[in-house]
N, C-alpha and C positions, 0 to 999 in steps of 0.2 A: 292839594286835592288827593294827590298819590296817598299820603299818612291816613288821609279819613278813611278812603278806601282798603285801608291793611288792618287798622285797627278799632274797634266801636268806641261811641263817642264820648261814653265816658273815658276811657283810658286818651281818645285822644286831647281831652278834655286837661286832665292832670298832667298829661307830660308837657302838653301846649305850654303852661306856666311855668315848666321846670328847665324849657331849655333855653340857649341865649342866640344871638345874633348870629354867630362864628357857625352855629348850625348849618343857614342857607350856606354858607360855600362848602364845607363837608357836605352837603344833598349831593351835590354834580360832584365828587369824589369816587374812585372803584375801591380805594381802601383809606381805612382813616384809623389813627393813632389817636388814641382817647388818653392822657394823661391826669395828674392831677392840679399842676398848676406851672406856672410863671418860670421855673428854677428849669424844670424839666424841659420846656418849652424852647428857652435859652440857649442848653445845651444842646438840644437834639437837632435843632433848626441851624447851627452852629457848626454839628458834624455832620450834616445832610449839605452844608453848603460848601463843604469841601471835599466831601467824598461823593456825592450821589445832588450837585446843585439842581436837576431837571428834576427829581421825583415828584415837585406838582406836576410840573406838566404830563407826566406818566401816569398821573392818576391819583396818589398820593397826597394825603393833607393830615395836620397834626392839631388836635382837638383839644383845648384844654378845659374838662369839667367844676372848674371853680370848685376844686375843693373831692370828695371823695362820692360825690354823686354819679355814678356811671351807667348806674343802670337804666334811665331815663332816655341818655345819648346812645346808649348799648341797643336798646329795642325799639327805636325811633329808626335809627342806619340798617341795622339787621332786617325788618322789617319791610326797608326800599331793595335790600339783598345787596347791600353794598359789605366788603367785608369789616370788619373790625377788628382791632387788635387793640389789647389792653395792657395797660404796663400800669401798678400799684405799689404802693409801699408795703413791707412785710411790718404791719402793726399786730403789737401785743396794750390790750388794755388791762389795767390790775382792776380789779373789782370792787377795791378800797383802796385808796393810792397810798404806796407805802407804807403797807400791812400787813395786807392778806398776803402776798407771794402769789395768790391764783389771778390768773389772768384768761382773758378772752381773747379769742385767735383775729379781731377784728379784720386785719388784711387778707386772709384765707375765706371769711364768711362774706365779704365784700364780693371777692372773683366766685366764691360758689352760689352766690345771688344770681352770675349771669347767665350759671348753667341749670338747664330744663333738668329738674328733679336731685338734686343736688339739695345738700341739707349745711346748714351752720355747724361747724366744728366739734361744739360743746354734746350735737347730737348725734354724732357718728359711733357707732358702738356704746359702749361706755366709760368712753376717753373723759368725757365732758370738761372741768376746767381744768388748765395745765398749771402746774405746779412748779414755782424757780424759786428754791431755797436762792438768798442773800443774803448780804452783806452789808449795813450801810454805805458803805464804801467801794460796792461793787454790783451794785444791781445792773447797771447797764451793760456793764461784762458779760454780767450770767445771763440777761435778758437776750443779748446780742450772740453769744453761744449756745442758747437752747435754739434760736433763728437758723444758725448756721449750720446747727448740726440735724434737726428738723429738715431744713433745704433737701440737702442732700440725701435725705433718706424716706420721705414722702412719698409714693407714688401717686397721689393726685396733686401733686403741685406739678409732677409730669404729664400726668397727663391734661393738666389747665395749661400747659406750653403748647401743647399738642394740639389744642384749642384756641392759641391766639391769645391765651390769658397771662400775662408773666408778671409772676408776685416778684416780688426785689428778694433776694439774698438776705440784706437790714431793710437797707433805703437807699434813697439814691447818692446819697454823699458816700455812703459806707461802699457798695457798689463801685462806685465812680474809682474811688480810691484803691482798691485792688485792681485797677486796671492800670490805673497810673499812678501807682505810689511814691517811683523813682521821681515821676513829674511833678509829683503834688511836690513833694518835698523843693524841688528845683524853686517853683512858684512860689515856695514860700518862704523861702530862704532860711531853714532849720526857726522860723521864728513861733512852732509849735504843730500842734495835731491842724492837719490841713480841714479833716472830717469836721472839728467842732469846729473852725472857724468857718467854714463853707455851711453849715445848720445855722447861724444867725447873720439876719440880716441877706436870708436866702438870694433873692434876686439878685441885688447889686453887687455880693462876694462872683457870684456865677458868673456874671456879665464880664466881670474882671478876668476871673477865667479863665474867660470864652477869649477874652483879648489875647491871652498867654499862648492857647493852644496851637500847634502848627498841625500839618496836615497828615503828619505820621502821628500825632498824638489822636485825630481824628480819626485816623485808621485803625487805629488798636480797641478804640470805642464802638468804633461800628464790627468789628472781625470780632468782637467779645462776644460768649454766650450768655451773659449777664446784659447786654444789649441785644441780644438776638431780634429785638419787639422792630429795631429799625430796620431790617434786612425784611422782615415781612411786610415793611410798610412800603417798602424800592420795589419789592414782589421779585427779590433777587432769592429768596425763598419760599 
């Protein structure tokens, strides 16, 4: 009854179909962690139960959008005035796959979707699409170095932190992996790159993981600014 009364009925209409069960217990939540899926979920629910085990009962719940649909769950929660906090992947789409070199900032226009008056990438001055010369042999390099060096030189991916909104660095493997790369390495016993083996077969490489991790490894994940999205969700931020 609360949603009809916040929003008209068409809109309450489209989001109704859009959202899933896990919704009603995020309703009775004061902050909720919107993610994008199962991996994320995993991990996070995994260092919350060793660093911060009560954050439900604190208020606290971790939401996962099936996929990159946020904005649905973003203005359904907003809307009851519960807060939100968003964590996403830093996606680049190319325009022609394995072509063009120009790409679309898709992770960037995802988190500017949730903010009031906020435009998609491509129309911000006239940047429009970004351009990453390659290599056969090197695109995800260069793809992964334009992400990182972009990052850190944005100032509206600062101030989308500033907002509760945090794009990834890469992604979450990429992410995960400079926080614990001495560890990654440990878990995997030099038997290759931790990042691409943790990218297939998402879930159940995590889970495994998650079995590996001890509670200083936990801690280094939640005390990281590349996890920051967890410390707003304890409201220890």
């Amino acid at each position: 009854m609360k949603i009809k009364l916040l929003l008209n009925h068409t809109d309450f209409s489209k989001l109704k179909r859009e959202l899933n069960e896990s919704l009603t217990t995020a309703l009775f939540s004061d902050r909720v962690l919107l993610i994008e899926g199962p991996s994320e979920k995993v991990l996070f629910e995994k260092v919350l139960s060793e660093v911060f085990p009560n954050y439900e009962l604190e208020g606290g719940y971790i939401l996962q959008v099936e996929g990159i649909k946020f904005k649905p769950y973003f203005k359904t929660l907003t809307s009851l005035g519960i807060s939100c906090i968003v964590r996403t992947d830093n996606d680049l789409r190319e325009t022609v796959m394995g072509e063009s070199q120009l790409f679309e900032y898709i992770g960037y226009n995802r988190c500017a979707s949730l903010m009031d008056d906020w435009v998609n990438w491509e129309k911000l001055g006239n940047q429009g699409f970004i351009y990453i010369p390659y290599e056969k042999g090197n695109r995800a390099e260069q793809i992964n170095l334009w992400k990182i060096t972009n990052y850190a030189k944005t100032q509206d991916i600062k101030t989308l932190r500033q907002n509760n909104i945090f794009l990834s660095k890469i992604d979450l493997e990429n992410d995960l992996n400079e926080v614990l790369y001495q560890e990654l390495n440990v878990w995997r016993r030099q038997k290759g790159d931790a990042v691409s083996y943790l990218q297939k077969k998402k879930m159940l490489r995590m889970l495994k993981l998650c079995d590996f991790l001890k509670m200083k490894d936990c801690e280094k994940i939640y005390n990281h600014d590349l996890f920051e999205c967890l410390k707003k969700l304890t409201g220890e931020l």
